[in-house]
C-alpha positions as CSV (number, residue, x, y, z in Angstrom):
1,X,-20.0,22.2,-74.2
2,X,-16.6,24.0,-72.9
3,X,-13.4,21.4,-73.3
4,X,-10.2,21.0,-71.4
5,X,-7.0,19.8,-72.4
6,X,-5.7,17.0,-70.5
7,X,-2.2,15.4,-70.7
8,X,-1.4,11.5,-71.0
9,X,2.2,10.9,-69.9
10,X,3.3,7.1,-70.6
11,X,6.4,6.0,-68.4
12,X,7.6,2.4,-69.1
13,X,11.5,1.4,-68.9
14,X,11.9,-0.4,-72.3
15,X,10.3,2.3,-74.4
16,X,11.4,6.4,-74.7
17,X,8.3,8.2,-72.1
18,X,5.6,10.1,-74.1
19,X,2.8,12.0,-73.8
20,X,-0.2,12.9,-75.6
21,X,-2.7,15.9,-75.2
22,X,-6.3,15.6,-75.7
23,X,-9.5,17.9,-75.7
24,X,-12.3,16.3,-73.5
25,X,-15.1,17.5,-71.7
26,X,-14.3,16.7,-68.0
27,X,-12.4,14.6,-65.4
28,X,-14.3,11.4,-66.2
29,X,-13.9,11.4,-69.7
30,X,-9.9,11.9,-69.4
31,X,-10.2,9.1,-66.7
32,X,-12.3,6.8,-69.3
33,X,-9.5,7.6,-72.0
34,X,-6.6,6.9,-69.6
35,X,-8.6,3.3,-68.2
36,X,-8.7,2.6,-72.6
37,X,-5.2,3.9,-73.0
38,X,-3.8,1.2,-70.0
39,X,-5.2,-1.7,-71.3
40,X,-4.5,-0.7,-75.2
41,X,-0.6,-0.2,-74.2
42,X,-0.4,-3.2,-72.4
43,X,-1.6,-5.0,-74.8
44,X,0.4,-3.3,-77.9
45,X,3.0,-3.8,-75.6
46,X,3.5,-8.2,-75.9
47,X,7.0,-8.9,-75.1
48,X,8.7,-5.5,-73.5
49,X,6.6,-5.6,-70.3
50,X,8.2,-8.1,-68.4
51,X,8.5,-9.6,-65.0
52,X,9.5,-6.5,-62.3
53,X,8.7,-4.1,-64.5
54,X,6.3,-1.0,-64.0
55,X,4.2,1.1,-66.4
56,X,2.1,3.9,-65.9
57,X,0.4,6.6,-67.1
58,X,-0.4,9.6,-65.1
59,X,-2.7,12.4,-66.6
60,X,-2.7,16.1,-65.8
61,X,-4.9,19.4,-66.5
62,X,-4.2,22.0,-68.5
63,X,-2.4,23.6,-65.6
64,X,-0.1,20.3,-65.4
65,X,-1.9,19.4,-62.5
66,X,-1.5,15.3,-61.7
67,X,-5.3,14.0,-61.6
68,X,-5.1,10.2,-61.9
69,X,-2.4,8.0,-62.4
70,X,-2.7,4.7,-63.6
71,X,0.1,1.8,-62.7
72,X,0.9,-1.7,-63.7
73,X,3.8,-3.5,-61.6
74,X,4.9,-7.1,-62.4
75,X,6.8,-9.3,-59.9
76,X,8.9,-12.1,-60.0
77,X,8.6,-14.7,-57.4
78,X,12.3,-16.9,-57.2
79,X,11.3,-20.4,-56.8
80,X,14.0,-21.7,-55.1
């Protein structure tokens, strides 16, 4: 079965962006590993995601060509 590389790019304001290449069979499969990827960097997260803050992760083909992004926004609601 032929493989592709697809890119993982992290953006998140409290932490330095990064990104991660992976070999996967298809589309679905990168979008499987990006759904996994959210909720494991949210999680290792605690603390630095606050409220009004965003996160996301976008991935790409080999040709750097956006396919999915992923984002999480927080909001603050002022109760006064």
């Amino acid at each position: 079965m032929p493989v592709a590389i697809y890119s993982f790019s992290v953006q998140h304001p409290h932490s330095p962006a990064e990104s991660v290449d992976l070999d996967l069979p298809d589309d679905l499969s990168a979008w499987a590993e990006a759904v996994i990827a959210c909720g494991d960097s949210l999680r290792d997260m605690n603390s630095r995601f606050g409220p009004a803050d965003e996160w996301s992760i976008t991935v790409t083909d080999q040709a750097r060509t956006p396919l999915f992004e992923i984002r999480c926004t927080s909001k603050h609601f002022d109760r006064r």
